[in-house]
C-alpha positions in Angstrom: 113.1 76.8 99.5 115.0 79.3 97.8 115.4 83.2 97.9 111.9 84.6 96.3 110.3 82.1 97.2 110.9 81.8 100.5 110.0 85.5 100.8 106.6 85.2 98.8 106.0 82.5 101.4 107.0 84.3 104.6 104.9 87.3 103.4 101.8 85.5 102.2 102.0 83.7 106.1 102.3 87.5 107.5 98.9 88.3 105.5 96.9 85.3 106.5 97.9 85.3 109.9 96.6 89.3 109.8 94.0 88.9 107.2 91.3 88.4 110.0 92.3 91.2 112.3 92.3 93.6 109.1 95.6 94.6 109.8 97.1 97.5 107.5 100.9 98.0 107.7 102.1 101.3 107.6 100.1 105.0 107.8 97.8 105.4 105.2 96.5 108.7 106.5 100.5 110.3 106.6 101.4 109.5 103.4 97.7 110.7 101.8 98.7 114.4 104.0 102.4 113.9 102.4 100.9 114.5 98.8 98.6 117.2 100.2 101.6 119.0 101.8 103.6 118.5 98.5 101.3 119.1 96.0 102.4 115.9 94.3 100.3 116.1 90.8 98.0 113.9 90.2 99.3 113.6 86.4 102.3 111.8 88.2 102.6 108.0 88.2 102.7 106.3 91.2 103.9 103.1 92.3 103.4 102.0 95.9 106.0 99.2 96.6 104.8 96.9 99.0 101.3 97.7 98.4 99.6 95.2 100.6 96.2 94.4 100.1 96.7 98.2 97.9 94.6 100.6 100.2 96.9 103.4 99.6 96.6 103.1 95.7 92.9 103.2 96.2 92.7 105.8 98.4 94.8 108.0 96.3 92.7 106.5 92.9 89.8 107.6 94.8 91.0 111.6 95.4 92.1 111.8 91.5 95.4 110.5 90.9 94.9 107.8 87.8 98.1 106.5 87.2 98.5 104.9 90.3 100.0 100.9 90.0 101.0 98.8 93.6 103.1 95.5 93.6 103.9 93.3 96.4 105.5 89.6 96.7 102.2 88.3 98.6 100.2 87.0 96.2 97.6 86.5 98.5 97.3 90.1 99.7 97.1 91.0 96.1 94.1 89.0 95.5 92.2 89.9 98.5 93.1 93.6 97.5 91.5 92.8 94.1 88.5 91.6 95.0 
């Protein structure tokens, strides 16, 4: 296996192995209060790299920023976050 796809694969293992325990890397709540603190706009675009299953998209979505877009190399988080 090669590069990318050897990462998509170790990645999409990391989310199935922690799908079930609805594990959420990193500190949503943190960087939510880091926009607060910074008054980052909501007209700004947003891009959350490494977006998981994108819970910090949505939560931000959610409080009124709209141009808000998250990518991440496991395809399976990505469709578990889209549905």
């Amino acid at each position: 296996m090669r590069g990318k796809k050897k990462q998509q694969k170790m990645y999409n293992d990391l989310f199935m192995k922690n799908k079930k325990k609805n594990v959420e890397y990193g500190n949503t709540e943190n960087s939510f209060e880091y926009f607060k603190k910074f008054k980052i706009k909501k007209s700004c675009k947003i891009l959350d790299v490494g977006t998981n299953i994108g819970t910090f998209p949505s939560l931000i979505f959610q409080e009124g920023w709209k141009n808000v877009f998250g990518v991440d190399v496991a395809k399976s988080a990505i469709r578990f976050g889209r549905s």
